[in-house]
TIRO-2110 file (N, C-alpha, C; in Angstrom, 1 decimal):
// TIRO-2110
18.7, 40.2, 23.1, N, 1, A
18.6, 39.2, 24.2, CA, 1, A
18.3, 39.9, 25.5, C, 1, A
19.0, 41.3, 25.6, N, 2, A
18.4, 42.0, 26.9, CA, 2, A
16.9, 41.8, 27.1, C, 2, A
16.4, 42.6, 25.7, N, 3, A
15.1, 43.4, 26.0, CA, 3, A
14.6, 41.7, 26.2, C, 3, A
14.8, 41.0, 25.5, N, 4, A
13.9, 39.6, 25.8, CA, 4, A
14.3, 39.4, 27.2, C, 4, A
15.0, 38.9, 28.0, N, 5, A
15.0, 38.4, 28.9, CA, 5, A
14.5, 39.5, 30.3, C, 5, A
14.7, 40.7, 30.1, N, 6, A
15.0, 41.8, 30.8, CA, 6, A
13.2, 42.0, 31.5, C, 6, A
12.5, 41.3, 30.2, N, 7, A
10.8, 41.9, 29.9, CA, 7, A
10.3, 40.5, 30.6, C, 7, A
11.2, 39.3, 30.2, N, 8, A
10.4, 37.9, 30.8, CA, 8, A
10.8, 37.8, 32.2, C, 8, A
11.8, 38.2, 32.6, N, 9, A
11.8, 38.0, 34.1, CA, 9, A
12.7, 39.3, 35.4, C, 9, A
12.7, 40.2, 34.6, N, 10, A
14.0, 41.2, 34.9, CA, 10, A
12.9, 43.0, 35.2, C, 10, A
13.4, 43.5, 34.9, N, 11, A
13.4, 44.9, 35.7, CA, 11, A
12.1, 45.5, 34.5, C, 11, A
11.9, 44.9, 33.7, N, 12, A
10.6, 45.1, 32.8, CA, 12, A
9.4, 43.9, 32.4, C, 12, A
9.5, 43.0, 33.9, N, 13, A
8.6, 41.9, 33.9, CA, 13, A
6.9, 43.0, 33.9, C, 13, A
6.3, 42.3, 33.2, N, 14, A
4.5, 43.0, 33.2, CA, 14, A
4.3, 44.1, 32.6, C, 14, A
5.6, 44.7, 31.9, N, 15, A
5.5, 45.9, 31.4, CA, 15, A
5.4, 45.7, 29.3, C, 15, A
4.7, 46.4, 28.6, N, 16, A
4.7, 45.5, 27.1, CA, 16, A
5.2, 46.6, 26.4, C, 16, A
5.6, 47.7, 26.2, N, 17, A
6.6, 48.7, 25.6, CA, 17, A
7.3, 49.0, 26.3, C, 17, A
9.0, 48.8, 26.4, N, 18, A
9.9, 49.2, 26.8, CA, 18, A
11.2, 49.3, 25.8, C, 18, A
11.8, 50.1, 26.6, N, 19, A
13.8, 49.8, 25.8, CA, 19, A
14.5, 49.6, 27.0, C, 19, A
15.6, 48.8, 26.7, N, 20, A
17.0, 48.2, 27.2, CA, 20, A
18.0, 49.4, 26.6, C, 20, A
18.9, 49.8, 27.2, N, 21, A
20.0, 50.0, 27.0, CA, 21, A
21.2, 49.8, 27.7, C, 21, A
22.3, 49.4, 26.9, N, 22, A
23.4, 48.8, 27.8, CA, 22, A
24.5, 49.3, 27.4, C, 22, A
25.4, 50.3, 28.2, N, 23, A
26.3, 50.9, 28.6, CA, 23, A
27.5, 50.6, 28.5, C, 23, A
28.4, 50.0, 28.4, N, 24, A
29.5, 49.4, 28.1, CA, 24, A
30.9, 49.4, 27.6, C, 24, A
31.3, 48.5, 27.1, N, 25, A
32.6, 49.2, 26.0, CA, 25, A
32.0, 50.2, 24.8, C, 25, A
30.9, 49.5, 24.5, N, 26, A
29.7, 50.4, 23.0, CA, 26, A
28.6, 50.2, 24.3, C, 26, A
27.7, 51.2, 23.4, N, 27, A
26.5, 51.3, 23.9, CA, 27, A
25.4, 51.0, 22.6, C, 27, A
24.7, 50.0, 23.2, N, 28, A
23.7, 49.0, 22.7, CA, 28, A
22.2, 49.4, 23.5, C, 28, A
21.3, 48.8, 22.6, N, 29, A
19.7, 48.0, 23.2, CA, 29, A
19.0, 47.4, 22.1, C, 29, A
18.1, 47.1, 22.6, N, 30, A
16.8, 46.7, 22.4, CA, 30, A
15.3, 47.1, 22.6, C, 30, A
14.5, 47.4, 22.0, N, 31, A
13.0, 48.0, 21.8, CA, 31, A
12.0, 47.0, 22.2, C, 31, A
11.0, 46.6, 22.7, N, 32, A
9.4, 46.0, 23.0, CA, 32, A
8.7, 46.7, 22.2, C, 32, A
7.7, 46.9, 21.8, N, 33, A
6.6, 47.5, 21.7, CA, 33, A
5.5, 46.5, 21.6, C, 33, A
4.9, 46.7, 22.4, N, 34, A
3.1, 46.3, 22.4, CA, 34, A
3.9, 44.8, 22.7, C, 34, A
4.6, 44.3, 23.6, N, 35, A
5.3, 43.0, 23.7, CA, 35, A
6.0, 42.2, 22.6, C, 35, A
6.4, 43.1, 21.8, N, 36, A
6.8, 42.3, 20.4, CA, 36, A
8.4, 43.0, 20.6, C, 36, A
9.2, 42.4, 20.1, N, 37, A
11.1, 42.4, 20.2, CA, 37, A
11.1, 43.1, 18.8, C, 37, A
11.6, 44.4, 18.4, N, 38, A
11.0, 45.1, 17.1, CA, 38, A
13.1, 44.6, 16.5, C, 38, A
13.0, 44.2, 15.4, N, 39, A
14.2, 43.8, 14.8, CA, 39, A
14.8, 44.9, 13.9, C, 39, A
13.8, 45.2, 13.1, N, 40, A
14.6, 46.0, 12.0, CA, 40, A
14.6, 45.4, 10.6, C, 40, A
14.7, 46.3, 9.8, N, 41, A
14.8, 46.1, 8.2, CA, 41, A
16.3, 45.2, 8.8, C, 41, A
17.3, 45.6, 8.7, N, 42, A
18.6, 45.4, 8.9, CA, 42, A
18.8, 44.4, 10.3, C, 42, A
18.3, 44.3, 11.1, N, 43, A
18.5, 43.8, 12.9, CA, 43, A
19.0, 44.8, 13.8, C, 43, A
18.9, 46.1, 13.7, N, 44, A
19.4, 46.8, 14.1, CA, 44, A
18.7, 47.8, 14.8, C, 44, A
17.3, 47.8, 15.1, N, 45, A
16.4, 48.3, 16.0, CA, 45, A
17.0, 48.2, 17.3, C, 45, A
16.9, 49.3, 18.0, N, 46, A
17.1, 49.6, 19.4, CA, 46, A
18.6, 49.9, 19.4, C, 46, A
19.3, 49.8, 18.2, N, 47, A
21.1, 50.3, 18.8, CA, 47, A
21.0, 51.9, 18.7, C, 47, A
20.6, 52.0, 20.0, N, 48, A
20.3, 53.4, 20.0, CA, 48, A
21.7, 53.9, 20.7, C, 48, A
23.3, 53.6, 20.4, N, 49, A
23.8, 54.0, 20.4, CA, 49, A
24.4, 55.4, 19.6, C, 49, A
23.7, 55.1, 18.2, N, 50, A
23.7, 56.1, 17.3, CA, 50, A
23.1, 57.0, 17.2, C, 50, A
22.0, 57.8, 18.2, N, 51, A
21.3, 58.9, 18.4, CA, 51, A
22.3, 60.0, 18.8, C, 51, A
22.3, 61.3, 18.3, N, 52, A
23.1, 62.3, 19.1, CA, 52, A
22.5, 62.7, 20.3, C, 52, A
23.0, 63.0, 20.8, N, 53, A
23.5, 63.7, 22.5, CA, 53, A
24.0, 64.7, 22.6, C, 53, A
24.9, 64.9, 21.5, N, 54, A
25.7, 66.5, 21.6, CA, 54, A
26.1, 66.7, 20.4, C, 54, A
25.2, 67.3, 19.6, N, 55, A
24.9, 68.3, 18.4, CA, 55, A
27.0, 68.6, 17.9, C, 55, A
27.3, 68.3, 17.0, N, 56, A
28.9, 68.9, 17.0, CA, 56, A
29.6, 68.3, 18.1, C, 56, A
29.6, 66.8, 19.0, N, 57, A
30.3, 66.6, 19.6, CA, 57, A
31.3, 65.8, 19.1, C, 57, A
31.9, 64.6, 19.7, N, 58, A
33.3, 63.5, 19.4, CA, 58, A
32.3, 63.0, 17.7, C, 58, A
33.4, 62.9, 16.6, N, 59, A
33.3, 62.6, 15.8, CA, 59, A
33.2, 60.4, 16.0, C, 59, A
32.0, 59.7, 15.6, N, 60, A
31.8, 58.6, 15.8, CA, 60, A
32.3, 57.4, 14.7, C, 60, A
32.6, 56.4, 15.4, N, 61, A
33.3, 55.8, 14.1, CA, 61, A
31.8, 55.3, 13.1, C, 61, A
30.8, 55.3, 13.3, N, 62, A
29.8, 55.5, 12.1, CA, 62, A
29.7, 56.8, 11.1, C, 62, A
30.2, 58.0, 11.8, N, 63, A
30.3, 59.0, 10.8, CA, 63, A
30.3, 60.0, 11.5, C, 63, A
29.2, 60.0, 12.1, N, 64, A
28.2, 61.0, 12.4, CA, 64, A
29.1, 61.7, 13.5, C, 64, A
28.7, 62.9, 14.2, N, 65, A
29.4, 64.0, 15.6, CA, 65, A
28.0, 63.9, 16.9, C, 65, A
28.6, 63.2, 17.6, N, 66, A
27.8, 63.3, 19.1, CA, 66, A
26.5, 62.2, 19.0, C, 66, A
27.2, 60.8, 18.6, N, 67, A
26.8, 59.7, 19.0, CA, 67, A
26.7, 59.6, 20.6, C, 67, A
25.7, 59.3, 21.2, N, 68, A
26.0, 58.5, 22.2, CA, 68, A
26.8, 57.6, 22.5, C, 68, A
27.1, 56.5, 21.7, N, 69, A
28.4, 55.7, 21.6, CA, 69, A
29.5, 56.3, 22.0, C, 69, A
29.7, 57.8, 20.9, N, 70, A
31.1, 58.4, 20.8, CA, 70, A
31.7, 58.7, 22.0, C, 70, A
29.9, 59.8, 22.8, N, 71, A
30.5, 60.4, 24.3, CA, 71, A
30.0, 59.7, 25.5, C, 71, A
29.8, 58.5, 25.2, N, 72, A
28.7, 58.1, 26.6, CA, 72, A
29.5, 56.6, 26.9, C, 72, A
30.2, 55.8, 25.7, N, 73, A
30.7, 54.2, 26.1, CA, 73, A
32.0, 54.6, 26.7, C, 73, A
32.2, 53.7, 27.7, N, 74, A
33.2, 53.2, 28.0, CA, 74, A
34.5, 53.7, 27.5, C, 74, A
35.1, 53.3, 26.1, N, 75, A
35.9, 53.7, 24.8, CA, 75, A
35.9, 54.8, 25.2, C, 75, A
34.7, 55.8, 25.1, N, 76, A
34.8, 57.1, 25.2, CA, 76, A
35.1, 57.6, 26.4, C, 76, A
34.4, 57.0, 27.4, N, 77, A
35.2, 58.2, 28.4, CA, 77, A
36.6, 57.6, 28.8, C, 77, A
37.1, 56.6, 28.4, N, 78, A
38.8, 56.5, 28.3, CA, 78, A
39.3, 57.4, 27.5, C, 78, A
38.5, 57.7, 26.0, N, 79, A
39.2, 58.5, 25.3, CA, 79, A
39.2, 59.5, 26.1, C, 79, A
37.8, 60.4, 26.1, N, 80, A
37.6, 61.9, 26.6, CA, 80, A
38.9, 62.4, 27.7, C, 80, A
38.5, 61.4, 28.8, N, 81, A
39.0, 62.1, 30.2, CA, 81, A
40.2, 61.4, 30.3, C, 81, A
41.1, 60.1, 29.6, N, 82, A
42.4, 59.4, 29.8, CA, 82, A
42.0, 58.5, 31.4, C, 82, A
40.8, 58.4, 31.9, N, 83, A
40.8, 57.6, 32.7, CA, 83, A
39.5, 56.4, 32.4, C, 83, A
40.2, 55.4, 33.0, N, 84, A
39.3, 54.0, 33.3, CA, 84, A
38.0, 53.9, 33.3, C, 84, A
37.3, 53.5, 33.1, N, 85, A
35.5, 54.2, 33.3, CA, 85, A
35.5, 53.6, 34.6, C, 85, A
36.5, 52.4, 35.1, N, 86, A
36.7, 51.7, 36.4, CA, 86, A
36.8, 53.0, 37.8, C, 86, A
37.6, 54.0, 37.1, N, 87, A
38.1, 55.3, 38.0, CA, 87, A
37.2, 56.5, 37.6, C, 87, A
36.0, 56.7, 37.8, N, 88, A
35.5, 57.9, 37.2, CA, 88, A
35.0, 58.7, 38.0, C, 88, A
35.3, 60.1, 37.8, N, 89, A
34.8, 61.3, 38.9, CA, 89, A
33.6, 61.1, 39.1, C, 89, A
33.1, 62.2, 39.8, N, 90, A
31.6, 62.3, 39.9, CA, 90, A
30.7, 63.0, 38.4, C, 90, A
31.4, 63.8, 38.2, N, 91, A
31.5, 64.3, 37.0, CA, 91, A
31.0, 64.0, 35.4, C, 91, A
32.3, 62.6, 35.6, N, 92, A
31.9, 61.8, 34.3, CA, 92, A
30.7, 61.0, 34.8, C, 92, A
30.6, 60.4, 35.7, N, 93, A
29.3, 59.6, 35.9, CA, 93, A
28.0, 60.3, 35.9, C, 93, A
27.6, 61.4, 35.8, N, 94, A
26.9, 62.6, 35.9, CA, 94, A
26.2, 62.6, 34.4, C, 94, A
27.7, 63.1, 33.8, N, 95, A
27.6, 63.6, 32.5, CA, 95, A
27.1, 62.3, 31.7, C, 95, A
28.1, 61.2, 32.0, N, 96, A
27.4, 59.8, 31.5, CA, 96, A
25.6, 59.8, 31.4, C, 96, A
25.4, 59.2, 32.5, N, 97, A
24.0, 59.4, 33.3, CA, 97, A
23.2, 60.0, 32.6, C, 97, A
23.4, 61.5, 32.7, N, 98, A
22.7, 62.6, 31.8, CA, 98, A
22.9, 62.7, 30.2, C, 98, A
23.8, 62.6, 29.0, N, 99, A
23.6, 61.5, 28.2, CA, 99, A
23.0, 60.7, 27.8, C, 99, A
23.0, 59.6, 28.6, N, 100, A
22.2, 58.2, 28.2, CA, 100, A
21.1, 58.7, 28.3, C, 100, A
20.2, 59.3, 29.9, N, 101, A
18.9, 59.9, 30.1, CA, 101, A
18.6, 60.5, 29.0, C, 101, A
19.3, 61.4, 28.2, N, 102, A
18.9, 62.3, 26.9, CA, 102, A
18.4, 61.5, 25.9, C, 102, A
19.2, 60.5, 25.7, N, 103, A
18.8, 59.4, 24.2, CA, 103, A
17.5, 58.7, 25.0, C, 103, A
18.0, 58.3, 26.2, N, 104, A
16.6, 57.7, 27.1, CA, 104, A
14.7, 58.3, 26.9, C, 104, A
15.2, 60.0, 26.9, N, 105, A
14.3, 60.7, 27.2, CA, 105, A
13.6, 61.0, 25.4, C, 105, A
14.7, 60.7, 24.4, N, 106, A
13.8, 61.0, 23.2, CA, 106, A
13.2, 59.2, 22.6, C, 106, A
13.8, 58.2, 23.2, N, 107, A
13.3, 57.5, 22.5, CA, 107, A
11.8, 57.2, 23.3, C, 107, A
11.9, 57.6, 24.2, N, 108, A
10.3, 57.6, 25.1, CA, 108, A
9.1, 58.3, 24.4, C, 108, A
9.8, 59.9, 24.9, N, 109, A
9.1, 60.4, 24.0, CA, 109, A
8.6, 60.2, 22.6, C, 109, A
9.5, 59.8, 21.5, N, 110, A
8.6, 59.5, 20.3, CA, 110, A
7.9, 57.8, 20.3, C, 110, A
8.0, 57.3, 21.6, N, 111, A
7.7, 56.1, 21.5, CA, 111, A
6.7, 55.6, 23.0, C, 111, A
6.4, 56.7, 23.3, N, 112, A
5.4, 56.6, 24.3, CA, 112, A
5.4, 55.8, 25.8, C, 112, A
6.9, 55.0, 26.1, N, 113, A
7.3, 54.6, 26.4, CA, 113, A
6.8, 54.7, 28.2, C, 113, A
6.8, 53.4, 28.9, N, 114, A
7.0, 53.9, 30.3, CA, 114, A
8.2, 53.3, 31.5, C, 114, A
8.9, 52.5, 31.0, N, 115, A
10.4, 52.0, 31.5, CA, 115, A
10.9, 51.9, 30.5, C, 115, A
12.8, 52.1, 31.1, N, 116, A
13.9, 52.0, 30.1, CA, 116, A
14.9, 51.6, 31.2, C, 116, A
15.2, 50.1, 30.7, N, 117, A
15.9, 49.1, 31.6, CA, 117, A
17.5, 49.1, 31.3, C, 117, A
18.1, 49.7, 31.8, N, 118, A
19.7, 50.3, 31.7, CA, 118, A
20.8, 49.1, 32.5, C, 118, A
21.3, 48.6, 31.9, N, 119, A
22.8, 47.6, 32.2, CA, 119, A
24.1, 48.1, 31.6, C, 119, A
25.1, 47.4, 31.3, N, 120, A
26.4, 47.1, 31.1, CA, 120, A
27.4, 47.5, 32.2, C, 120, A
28.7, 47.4, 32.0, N, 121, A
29.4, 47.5, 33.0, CA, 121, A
29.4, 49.2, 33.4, C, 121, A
29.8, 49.8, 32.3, N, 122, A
29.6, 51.1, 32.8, CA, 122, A
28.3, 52.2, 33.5, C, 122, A
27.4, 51.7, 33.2, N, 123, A
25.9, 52.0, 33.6, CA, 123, A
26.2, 51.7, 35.6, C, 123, A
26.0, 50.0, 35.6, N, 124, A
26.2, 49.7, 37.0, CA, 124, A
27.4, 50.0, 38.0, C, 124, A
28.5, 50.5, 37.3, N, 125, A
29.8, 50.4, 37.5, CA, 125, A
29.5, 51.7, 38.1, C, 125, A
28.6, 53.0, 37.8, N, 126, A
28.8, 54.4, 38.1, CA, 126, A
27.3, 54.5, 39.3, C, 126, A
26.9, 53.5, 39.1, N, 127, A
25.7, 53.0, 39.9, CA, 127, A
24.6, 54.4, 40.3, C, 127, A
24.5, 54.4, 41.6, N, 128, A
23.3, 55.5, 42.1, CA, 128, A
23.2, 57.1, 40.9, C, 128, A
25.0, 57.7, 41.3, N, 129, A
25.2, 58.8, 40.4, CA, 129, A
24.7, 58.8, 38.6, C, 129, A
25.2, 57.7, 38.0, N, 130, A
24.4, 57.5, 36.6, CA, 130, A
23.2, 57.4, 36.8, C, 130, A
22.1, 56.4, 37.5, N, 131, A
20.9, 56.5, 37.7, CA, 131, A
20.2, 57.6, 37.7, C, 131, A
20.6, 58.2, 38.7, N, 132, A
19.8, 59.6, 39.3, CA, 132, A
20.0, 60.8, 37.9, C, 132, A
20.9, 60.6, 37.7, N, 133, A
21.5, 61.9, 36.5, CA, 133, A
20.7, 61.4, 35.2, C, 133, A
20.7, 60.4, 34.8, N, 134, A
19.5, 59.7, 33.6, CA, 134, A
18.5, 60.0, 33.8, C, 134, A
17.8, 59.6, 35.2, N, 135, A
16.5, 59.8, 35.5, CA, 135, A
15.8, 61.5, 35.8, C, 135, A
17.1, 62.1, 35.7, N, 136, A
16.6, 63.7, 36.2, CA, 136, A
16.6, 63.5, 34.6, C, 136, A
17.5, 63.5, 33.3, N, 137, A
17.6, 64.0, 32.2, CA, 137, A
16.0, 63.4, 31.3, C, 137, A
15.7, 62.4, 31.7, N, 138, A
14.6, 61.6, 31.3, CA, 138, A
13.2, 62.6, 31.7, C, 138, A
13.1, 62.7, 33.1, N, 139, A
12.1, 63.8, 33.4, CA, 139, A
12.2, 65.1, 32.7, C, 139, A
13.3, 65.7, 32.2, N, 140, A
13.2, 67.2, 32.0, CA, 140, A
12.6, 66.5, 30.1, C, 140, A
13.6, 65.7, 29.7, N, 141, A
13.0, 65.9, 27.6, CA, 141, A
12.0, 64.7, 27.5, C, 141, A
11.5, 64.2, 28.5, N, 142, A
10.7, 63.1, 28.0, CA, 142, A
8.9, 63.1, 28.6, C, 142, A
8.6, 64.1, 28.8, N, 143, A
7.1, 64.9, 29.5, CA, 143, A
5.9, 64.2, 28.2, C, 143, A
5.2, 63.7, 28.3, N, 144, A
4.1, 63.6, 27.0, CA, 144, A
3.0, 64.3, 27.9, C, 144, A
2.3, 64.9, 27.5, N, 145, A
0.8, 65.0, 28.3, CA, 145, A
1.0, 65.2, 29.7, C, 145, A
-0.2, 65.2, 30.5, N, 146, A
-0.1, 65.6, 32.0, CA, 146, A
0.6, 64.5, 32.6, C, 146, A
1.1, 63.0, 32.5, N, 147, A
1.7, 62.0, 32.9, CA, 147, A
2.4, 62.3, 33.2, C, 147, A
3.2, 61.3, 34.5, N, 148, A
4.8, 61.3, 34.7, CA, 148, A
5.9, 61.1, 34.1, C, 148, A
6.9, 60.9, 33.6, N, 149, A
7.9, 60.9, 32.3, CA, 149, A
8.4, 59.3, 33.1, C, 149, A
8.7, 58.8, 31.8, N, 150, A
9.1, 57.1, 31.9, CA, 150, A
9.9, 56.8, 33.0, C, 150, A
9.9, 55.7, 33.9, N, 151, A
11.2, 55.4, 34.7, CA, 151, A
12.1, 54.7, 34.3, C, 151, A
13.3, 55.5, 35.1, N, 152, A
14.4, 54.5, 34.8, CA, 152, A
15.0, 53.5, 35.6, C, 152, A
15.5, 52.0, 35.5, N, 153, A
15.6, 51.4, 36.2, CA, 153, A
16.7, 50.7, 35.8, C, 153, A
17.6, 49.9, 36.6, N, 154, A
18.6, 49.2, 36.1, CA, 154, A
18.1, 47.7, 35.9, C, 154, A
18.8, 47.1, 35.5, N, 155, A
18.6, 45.5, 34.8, CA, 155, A
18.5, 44.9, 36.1, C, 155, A
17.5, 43.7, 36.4, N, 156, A
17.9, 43.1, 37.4, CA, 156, A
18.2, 41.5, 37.2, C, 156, A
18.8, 41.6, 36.1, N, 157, A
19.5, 40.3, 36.4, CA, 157, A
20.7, 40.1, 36.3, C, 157, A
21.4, 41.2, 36.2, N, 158, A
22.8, 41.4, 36.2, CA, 158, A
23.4, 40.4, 35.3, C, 158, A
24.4, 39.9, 35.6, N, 159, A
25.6, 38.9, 34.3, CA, 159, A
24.3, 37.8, 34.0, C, 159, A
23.3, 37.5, 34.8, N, 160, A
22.4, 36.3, 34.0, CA, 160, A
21.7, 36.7, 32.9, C, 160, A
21.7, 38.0, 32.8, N, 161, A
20.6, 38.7, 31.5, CA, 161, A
20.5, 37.8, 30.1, C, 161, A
22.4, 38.1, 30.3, N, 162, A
22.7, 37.5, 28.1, CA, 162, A
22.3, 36.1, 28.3, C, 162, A
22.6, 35.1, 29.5, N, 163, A
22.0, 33.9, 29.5, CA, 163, A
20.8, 33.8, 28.9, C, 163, A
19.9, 34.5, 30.2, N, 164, A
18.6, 34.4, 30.2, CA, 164, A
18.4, 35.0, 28.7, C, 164, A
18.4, 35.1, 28.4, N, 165, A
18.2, 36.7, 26.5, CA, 165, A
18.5, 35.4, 25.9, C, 165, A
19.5, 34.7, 26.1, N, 166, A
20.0, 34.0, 24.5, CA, 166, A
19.2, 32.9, 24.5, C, 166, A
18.5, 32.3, 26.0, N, 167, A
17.5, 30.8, 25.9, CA, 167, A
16.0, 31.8, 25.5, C, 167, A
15.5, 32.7, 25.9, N, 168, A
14.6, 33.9, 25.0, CA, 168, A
14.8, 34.1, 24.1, C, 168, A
15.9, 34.2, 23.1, N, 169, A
15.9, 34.3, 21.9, CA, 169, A
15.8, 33.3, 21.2, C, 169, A
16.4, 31.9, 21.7, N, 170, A
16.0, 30.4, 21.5, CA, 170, A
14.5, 30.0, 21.4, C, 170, A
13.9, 30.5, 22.3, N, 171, A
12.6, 29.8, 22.5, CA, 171, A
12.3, 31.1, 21.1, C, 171, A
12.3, 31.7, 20.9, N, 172, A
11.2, 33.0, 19.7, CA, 172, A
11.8, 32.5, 18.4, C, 172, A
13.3, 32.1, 18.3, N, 173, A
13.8, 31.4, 16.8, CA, 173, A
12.9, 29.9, 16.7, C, 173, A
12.6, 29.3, 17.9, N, 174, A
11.7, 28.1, 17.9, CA, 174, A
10.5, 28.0, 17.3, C, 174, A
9.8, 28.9, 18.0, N, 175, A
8.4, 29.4, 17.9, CA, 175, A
8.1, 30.2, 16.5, C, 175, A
8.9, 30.6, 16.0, N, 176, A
8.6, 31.4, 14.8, CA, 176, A
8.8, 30.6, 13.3, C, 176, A
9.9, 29.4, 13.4, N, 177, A
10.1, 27.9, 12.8, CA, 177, A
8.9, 27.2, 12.3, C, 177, A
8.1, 27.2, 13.9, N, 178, A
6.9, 26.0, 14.3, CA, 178, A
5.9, 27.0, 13.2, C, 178, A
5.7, 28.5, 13.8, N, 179, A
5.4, 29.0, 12.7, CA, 179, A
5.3, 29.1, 11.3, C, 179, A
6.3, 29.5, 11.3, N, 180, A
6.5, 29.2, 9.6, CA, 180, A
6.0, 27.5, 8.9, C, 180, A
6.2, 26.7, 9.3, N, 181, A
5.9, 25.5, 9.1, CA, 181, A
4.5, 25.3, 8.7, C, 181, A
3.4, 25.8, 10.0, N, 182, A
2.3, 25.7, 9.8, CA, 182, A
1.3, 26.6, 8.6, C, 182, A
2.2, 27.8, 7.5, N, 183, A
1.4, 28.7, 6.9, CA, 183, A
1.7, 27.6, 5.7, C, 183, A
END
């Protein structure tokens, strides 16, 4: 519902390959490519919470060591540091930031990407300092060719997004109905 609404009126209006990621209690997104909302065998395209970030890091409740999820949500930095993501150093917002930028910087790279529209509470909650620390991490692993490396941007429609995303997801469950009908 992000990447839909985020692409129709929000911080990836005019742009047709993008990702959303949203920061939060978990960390979630959603994929574009070539203006199409990519779902998945499963519906599970774009939960690029499950990418590692840290090789041997926090053991994740999917299995795996150094989920993004494990070290980068919410959950996690309550676990890690014993504080609020509400109360976070400079530090954790940094490390956050840089993190996310990391998963940021490879899903570009193997996806050619040129914006990655970043929300949830914890994302805007750490505001400038996560920004800047993604977008440095983005520039260093995410280079293709002589180009500039993808930008990063936050969501701009703040709490209206899942609205706006769920009447977006309404109108494409419509359209794909009217679809089906006419083959």
């Amino acid at each position: 519902a992000l990447a839909l609404s985020e692409g129709w009126l929000g911080g990836a209006r005019g742009v047709s390959s993008f990702a959303t990621i949203t920061v939060s209690c978990g960390v979630g997104g959603g994929l574009v490519l070539d203006g199409q909302l990519l779902d998945g065998a499963t519906g599970n395209a774009g939960h690029f919470g499950h990418i590692i970030v840290e090789p041997g890091g926090r053991r994740c409740r999917c299995g795996a060591r150094g989920c993004l999820d494990a070290e980068a949500s919410g959950l996690a930095i309550e676990t890690i540091t014993g504080r609020s993501p509400r109360e976070p150093t400079y530090d954790i917002m940094r490390r956050t930031g840089t993190l996310v930028g990391r998963a940021a910087g490879a899903i570009c790279a193997a996806l050619d990407l040129d914006v990655v529209v970043i929300g949830g509470s914890v994302a805007l909650g750490f505001a400038a300092t996560f920004f800047n620390a993604a977008q440095q991490e983005v520039d260093e692993v995410a280079r293709i060719g002589q180009g500039p490396a993808a930008r990063v941007t936050q969501v701009r429609l703040g709490d209206r997004g899942a609205l706006v995303g769920a009447g977006a997801v309404a109108i494409r469950g419509v359209r794909r109905s009217t679809r089906g009908m006419e083959d």
